[in-house]
C-alpha positions as CSV (number, residue, x, y, z in Angstrom):
1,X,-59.8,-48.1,71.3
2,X,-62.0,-45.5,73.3
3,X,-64.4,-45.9,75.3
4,X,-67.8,-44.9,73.9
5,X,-69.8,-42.9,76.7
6,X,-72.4,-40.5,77.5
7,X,-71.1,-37.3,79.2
8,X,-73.5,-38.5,82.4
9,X,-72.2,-42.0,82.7
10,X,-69.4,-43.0,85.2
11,X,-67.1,-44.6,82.4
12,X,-64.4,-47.2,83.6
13,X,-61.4,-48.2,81.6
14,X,-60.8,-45.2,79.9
15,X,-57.6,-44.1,79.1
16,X,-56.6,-40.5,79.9
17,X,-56.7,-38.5,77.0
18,X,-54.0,-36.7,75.0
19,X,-53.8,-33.7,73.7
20,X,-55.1,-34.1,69.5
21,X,-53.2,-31.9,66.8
22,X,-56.5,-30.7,65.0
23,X,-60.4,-29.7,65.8
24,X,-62.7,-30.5,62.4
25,X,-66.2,-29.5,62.8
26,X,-69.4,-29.7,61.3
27,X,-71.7,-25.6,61.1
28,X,-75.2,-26.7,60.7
29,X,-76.5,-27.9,64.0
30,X,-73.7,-28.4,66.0
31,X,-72.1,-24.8,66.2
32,X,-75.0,-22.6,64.9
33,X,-78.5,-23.6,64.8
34,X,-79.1,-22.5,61.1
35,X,-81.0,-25.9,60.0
36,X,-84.8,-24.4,61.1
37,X,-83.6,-21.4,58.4
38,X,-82.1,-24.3,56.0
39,X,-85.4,-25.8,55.9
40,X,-87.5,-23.2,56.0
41,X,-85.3,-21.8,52.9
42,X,-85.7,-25.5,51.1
43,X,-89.7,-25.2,52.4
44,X,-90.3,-22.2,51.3
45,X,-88.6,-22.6,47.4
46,X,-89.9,-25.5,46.5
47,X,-93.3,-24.4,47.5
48,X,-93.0,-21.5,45.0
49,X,-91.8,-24.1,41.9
50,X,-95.0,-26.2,42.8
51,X,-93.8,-28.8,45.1
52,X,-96.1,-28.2,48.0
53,X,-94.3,-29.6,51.5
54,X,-94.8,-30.0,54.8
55,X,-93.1,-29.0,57.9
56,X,-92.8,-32.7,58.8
57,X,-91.5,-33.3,55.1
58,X,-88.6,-30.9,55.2
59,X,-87.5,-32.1,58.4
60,X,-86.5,-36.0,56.7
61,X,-84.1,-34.0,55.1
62,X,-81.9,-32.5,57.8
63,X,-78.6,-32.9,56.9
64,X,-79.0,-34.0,53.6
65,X,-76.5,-32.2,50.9
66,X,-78.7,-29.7,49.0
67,X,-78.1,-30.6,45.5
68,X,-79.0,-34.3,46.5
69,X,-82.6,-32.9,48.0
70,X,-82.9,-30.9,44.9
71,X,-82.6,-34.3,43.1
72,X,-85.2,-35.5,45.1
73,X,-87.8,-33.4,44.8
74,X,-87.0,-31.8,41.2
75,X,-89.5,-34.2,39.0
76,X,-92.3,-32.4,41.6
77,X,-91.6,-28.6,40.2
78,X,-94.1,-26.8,37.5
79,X,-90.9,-25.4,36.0
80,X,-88.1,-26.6,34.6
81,X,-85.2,-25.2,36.7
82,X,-81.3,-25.9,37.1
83,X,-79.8,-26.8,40.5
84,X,-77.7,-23.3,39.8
85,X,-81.5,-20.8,39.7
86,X,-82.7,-23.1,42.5
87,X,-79.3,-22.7,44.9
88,X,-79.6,-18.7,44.1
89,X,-83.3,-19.0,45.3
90,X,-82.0,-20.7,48.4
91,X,-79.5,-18.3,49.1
92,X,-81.4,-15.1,48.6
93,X,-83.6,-16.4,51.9
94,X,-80.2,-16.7,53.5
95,X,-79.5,-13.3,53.1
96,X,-82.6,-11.7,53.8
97,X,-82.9,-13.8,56.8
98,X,-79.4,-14.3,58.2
99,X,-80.5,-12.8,61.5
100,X,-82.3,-16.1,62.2
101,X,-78.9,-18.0,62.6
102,X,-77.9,-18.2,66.1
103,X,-74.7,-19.6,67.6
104,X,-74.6,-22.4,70.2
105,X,-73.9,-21.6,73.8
106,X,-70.0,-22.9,74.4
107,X,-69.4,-22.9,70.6
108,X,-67.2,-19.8,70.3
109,X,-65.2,-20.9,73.4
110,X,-64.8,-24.4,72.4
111,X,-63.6,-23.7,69.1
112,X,-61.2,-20.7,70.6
113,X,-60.2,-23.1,74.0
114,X,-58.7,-25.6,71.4
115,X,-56.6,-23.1,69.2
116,X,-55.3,-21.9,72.4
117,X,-54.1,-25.3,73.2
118,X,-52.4,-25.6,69.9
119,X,-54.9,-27.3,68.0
120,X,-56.1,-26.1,64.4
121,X,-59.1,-25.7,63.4
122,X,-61.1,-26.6,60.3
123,X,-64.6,-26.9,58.9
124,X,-66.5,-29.7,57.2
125,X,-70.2,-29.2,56.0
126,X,-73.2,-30.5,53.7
127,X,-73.5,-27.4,53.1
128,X,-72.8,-24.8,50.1
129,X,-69.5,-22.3,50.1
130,X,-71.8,-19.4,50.1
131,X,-74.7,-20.9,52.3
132,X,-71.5,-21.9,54.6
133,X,-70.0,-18.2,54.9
134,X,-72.9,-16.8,55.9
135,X,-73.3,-19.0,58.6
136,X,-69.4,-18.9,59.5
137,X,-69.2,-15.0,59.9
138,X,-72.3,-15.3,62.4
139,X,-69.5,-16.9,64.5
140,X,-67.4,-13.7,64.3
141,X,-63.9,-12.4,63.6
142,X,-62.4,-14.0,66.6
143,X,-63.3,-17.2,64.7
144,X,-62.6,-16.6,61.4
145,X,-59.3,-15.4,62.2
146,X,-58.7,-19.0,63.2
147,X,-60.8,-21.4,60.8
148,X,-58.3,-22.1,58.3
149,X,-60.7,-23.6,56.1
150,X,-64.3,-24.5,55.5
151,X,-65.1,-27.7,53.2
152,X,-67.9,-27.4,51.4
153,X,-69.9,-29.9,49.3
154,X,-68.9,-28.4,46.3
155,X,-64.6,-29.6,47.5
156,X,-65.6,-33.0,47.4
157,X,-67.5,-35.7,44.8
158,X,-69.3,-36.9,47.5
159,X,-71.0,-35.3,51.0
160,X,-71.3,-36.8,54.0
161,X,-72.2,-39.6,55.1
162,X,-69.3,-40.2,53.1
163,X,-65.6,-39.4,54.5
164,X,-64.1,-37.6,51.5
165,X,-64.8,-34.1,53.4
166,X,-63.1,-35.0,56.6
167,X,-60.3,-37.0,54.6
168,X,-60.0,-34.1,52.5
169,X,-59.6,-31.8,56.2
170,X,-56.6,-34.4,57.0
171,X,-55.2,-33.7,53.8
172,X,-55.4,-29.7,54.0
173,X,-53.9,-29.4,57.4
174,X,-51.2,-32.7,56.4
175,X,-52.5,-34.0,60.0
176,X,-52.9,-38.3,60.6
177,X,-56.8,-38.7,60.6
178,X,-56.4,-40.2,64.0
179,X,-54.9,-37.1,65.7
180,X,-58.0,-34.9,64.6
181,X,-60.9,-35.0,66.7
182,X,-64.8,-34.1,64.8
183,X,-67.8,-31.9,66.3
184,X,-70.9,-33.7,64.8
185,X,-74.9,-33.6,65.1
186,X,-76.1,-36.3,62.9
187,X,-76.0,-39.5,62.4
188,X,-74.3,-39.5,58.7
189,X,-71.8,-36.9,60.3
190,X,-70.6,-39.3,63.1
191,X,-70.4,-41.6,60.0
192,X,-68.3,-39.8,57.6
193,X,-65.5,-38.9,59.9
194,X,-65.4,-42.3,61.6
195,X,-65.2,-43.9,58.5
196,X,-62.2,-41.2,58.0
197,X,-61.0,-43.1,61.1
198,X,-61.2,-39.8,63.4
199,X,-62.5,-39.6,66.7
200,X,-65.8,-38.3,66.9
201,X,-68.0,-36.2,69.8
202,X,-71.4,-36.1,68.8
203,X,-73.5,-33.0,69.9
204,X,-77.0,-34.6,70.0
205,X,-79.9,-34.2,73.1
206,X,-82.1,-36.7,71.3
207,X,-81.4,-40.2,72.0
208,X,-83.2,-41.6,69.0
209,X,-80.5,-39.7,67.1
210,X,-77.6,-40.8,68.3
211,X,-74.9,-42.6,66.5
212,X,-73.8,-45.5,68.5
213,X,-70.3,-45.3,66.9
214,X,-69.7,-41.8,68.4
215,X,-66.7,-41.9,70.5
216,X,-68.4,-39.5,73.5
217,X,-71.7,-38.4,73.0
218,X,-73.4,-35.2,75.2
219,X,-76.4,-33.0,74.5
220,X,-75.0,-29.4,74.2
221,X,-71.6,-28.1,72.9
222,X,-71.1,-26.4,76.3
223,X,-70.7,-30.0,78.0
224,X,-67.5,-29.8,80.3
225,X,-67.4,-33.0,79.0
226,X,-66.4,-32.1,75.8
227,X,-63.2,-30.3,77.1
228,X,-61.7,-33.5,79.6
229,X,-62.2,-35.6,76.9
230,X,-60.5,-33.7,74.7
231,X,-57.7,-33.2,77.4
232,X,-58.1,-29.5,77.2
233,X,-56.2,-27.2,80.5
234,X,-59.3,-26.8,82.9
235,X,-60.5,-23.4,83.2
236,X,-59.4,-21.6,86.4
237,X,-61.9,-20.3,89.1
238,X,-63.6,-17.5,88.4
239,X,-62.1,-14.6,91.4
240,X,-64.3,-13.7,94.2
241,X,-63.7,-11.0,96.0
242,X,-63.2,-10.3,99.7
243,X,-65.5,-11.3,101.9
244,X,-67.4,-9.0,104.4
């Protein structure tokens, strides 16, 4: 079993790492920081259908499936709407506010450092397919050219903290659960792919959100951390030139 540590703790006992077939990893706060637009977009809509809410409010539902905060908050509407009119509400402040979505530092060149190596890569999210792909092309082509999939919450009967997404990954790429190593933020994410009995790096800088079963957790995804845990080749030096 691995050694759970911090990135910043001297760690003894742990065994050198091998090289895992597969990277699955979560969008929404852990490669792109698209959440403040997520609930902003939740904020905003339910506002309109009458269900006045708070900043501090729509922050107890970070990574909370969308159709299970629509449950939530649905007998508080002045209307009578389906999940469908309120998800195309939702989306139309994607659009028009896509620019807002920005990328982690370190995420591109994680996710590209580990297909070089020879893993695959694969997404797992709370999130909608079409919420999802607007967040995935902010990473780019030279991403999307290797993401072979993205799991949305609409693949599986039930979203994290449940493991069906990540099992579901395993399934896809016809990979053992424990060679496949998870990006995660939250707390339900660690939980969902260690109950898929994966190995999990949780990307959190606040303590209090921590998930003391996370295999290795650091506070940004450009840790160089992340990439000796993972037993990814270290970068070489960058060249200097001559000195005068």
């Amino acid at each position: 079993m691995l050694t759970k540590q911090r990135s910043d703790n001297t760690v003894t006992g742990l065994k050198p790492m091998t090289k895992f077939k597969a990277v699955l990893s979560d969008i929404d706060g852990t490669l792109a920081d698209s959440e403040g637009l997520a609930l902003k977009a939740f904020q905003k809509v339910c506002t309109q259908l009458g269900a006045e809410m708070s900043h501090e409010e729509a922050d107890t539902y970070i990574g909370v499936a969308l159709e299970d905060k629509f449950e939530q908050v649905r007998h508080r509407f002045d209307q009578d709407i389906e999940f469908d009119a309120f998800f195309e509400r939702i989306l139309a402040h994607y659009h028009l506010n896509a620019d807002e979505i920005t990328i982690f530092p370190g995420a591109r060149e994680l996710l590209k450092d580990s297909h070089a190596a020879g893993m695959r890569v694969g997404a797992v999210t709370n999130a909608n397919a079409l919420e999802a792909d607007i967040k995935i092309q902010e990473l780019g082509d030279e991403i999307t050219d290797i993401l072979e999939f993205t799991i949305a919450v609409e693949d599986i009967a039930r979203p994290k903290p449940a493991p069906d997404g990540y099992l579901e990954g395993a399934r896809r790429m016809g990979i053992d659960p424990k060679d496949i190593i998870v990006f995660e933020d939250t707390r339900g994410g660690v939980a969902a792919a260690k109950a898929a009995g994966m190995t999990v790096i949780q990307i959190q800088p606040d303590d209090s959100l921590v998930n003391d079963n996370a295999d290795l957790v650091v506070s940004s995804i450009d840790d160089p951390a992340i990439a000796k845990f993972m037993g990814l080749p270290p970068k070489p030096a960058p060249a200097t030139g001559p000195k005068i």
